[in-house]
C-alpha positions in Angstrom: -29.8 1.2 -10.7 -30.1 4.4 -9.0 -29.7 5.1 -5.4 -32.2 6.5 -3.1 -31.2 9.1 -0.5 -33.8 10.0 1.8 -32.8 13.6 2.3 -31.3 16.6 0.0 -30.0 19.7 1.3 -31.3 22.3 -1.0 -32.4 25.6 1.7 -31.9 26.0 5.1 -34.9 24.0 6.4 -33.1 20.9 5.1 -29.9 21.5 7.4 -31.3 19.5 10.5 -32.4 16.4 8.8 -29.3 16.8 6.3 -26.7 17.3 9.5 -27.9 14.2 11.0 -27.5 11.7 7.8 -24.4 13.0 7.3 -23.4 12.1 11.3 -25.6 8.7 10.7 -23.5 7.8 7.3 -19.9 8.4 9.1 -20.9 6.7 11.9 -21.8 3.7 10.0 -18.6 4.3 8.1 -16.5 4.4 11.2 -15.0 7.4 10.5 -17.1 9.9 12.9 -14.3 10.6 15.3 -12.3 11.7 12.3 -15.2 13.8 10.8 -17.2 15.2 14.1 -17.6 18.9 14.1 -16.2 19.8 17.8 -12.9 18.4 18.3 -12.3 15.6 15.5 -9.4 13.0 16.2 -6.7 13.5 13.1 -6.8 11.0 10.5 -4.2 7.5 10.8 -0.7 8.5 9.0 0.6 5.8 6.8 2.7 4.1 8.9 6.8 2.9 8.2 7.3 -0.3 6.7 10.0 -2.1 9.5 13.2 -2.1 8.4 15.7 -5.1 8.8 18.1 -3.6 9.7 16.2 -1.6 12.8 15.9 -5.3 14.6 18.4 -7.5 16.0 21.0 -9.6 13.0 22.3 -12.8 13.7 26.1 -13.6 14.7 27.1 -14.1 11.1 26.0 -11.3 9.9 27.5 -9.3 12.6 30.7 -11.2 12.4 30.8 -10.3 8.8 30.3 -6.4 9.3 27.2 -6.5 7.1 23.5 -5.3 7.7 20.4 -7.4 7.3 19.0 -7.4 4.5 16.1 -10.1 4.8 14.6 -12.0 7.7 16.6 -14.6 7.8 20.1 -12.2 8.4 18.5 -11.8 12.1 18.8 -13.6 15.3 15.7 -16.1 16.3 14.6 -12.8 18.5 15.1 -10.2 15.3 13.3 -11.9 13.6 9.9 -12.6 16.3 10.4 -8.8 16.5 10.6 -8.2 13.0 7.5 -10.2 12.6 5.6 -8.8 15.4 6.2 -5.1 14.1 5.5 -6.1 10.5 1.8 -7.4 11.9 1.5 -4.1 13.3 2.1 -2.6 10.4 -0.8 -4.8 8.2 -2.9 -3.4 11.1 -1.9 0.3 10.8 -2.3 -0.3 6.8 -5.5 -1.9 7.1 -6.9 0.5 9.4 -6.0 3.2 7.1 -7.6 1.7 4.1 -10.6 1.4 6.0 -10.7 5.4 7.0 -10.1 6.6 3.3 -13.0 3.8 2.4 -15.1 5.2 4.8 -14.3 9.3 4.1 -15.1 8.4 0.6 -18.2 7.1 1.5 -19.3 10.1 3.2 -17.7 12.4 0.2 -20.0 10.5 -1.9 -23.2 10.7 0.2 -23.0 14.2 0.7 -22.1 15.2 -3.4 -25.2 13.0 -3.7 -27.6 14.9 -1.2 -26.7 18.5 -1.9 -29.0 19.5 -4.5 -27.9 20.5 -8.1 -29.0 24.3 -7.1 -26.5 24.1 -4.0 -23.5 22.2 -6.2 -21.1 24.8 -5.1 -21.0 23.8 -1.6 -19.2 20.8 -2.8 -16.2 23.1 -4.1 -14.5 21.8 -0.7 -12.2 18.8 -1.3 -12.8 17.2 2.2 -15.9 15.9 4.2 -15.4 18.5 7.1 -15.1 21.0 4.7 -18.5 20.0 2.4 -20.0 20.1 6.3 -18.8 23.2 7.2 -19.7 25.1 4.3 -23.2 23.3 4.0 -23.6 25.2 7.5 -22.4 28.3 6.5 -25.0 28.4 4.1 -28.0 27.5 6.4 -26.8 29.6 9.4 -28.2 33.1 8.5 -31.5 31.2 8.9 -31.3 29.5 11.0 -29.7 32.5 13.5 -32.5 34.8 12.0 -30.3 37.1 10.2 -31.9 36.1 6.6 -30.4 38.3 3.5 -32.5 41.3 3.4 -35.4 39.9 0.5 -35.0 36.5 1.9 -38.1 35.6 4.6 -37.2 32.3 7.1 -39.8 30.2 7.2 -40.3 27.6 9.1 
């Protein structure tokens, strides 16, 4: 089954209509903040996995000299914190799965919308970059300062 995409950037004239699929598809995506042209947020780090040993042990294992190892070598409050900050990381896991699902989305859109005449605008190996380079290629055009040969119209 194929997929239809309303729009293909192939000259210049398709820049407007292709610019603002590309914001509609990150924005359904969630990942528009990341990918917006003037002053993107940068992209969620993979966070630390919590450490045992970075949380409160019980008496024994103190006692005994030794470092936690597993939940139960820390106190009743190691281990709520432990637990608490190992939620926090499923959250900071989760939320970083959903921003590469969502960049590849948009990666795909766009090597799907550039026509097969334009391919080598999709050299770039990130969104932004795709973006960028798809405008580099209308803005002579678009500014008026066509190649000489080359006649902008509208």
């Amino acid at each position: 089954m194929s997929h239809y995409n309303p729009v293909t950037y192939k000259t210049y004239r398709d820049w407007e209509l292709w610019r603002s699929h590309y914001e509609a598809t990150a924005v359904n995506n969630n990942v528009w903040d990341y990918l917006r042209p003037d002053d993107p947020i940068p992209p969620p780090q993979r966070p630390a996995l919590p450490s045992y040993d970075a949380f409160q042990a019980s008496n024994a294992i103190i006692q005994a000299g030794a470092t936690p190892t597993q939940l139960s070598d820390l106190s009743a409050t190691g281990q709520r914190s432990y637990e608490s900050a190992m939620e926090r990381w499923e959250i900071q896991r989760d939320d970083r799965a959903e921003y590469h699902k969502g960049i590849n989305t948009v990666l795909t859109w766009q090597t799907n919308t550039i026509h097969k005449s334009r391919k080598m605008l999709l050299r770039n190996a990130t969104p932004q970059e795709v973006y960028e380079a798809v405008q580099r290629d209308a803005a002579p055009y678009l500014c008026g300062h066509a190649p000489r040969g080359h006649l902008r119209r509208v």
